[in-house]
C-alpha positions, 0 to 999 in steps of 0.5 A: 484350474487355469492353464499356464498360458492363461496366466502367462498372458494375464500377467503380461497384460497387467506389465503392459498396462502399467508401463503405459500409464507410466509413460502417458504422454499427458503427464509429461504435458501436465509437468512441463504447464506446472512448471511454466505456471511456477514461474510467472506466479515467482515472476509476478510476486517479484514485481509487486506491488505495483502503481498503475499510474506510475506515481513512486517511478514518475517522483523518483524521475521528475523529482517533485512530489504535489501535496495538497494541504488542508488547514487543520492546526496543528496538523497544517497550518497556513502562513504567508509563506511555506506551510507550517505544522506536524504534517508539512514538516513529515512531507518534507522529510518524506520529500527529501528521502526521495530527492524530491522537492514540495510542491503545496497546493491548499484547498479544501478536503473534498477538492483534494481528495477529488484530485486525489482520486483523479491522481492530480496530486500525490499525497494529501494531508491536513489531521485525515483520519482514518474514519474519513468518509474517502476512505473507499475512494483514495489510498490511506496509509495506516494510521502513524499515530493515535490520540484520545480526546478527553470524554465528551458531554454525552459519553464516558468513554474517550474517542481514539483519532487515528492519524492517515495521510491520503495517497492516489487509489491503487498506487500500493508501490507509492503507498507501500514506500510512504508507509515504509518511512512513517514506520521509521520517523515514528519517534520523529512523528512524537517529538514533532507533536511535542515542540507543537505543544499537542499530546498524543 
């Protein structure tokens, strides 16, 4: 049998452990960095997201938003004077939500999406579909709207088009704002298409 100053200085010893492990200085370390960590992840998701190259700051400061215009009736169309279409008309009231005014630029698809990908214009737009083969170089929006074509020769079933309008790569605080506003004018989008005689 143990003697009972061997037992007495066994217990003291596992009392004194076990304060110490309470009191490690490293825990305290450990605390104060997962607080710090908290809150700069709060302060980070606070100001997402962003545009690299300031494009929604710069419109809503110079006021003057650049659109490149591809021909593709009814989406745009030429005219000897302002553009015509479904989608001109979107940009514009998109324009004026912002206190901005057009400024139109026509071209081909590939020079402005070139443009585009160099963050030479703002928007591009001219019946894009989200198919479209720049898809992995310059912003989409998702798609404001859907039709089907009849089926073809070769198929019988009908092929859905959806309809995007290009934004600058990475600029998701640009993106983000445009989306925000297809999301809200979708029945102004619908009755657009209507006075133009297309059929969604």
């Amino acid at each position: 049998m143990r003697d009972v100053g061997t037992v007495f200085a066994q217990i003291c010893e596992a009392r004194t452990g076990s304060a110490r492990r309470k009191h490690r200085p490293g825990c305290a370390y450990k605390s104060r960095a997962a607080i710090v960590l908290t809150l700069l992840a709060a302060y980070g998701c606070g100001a997402l997201p962003r545009d690299p190259e300031g494009t929604l700051n710069r419109i809503e400061h110079q006021h003057h938003l650049r659109i490149g215009l591809v021909e593709n009736p009814p989406w745009v169309i030429r005219s000897a004077g302002e553009p015509l279409g479904i989608e001109p008309q979107m940009v514009r009231d998109f324009a004026s939500s912002l206190g901005a005014s057009p400024e139109w630029h026509w071209g081909s698809e590939q020079e402005h999406m070139e443009a585009l990908d160099a963050y030479e214009l703002d928007l591009v737009i001219g019946g894009i579909e989200s198919s479209t083969p720049w898809s992995k170089k310059v912003g989409l929006t998702r798609p404001y709207l859907q039709e089907q074509d009849a089926p073809g020769a070769e198929s019988r079933k009908k092929r859905t088009r959806s309809h995007v309008i290009a934004t600058p790569p990475g600029e998701n605080a640009w993106l983000k704002r445009l989306q925000e506003f297809l999301k809200q004018e979708n029945g102004r989008t619908r009755e657009l298409l209507q006075q133009m005689g297309a059929k969604p």
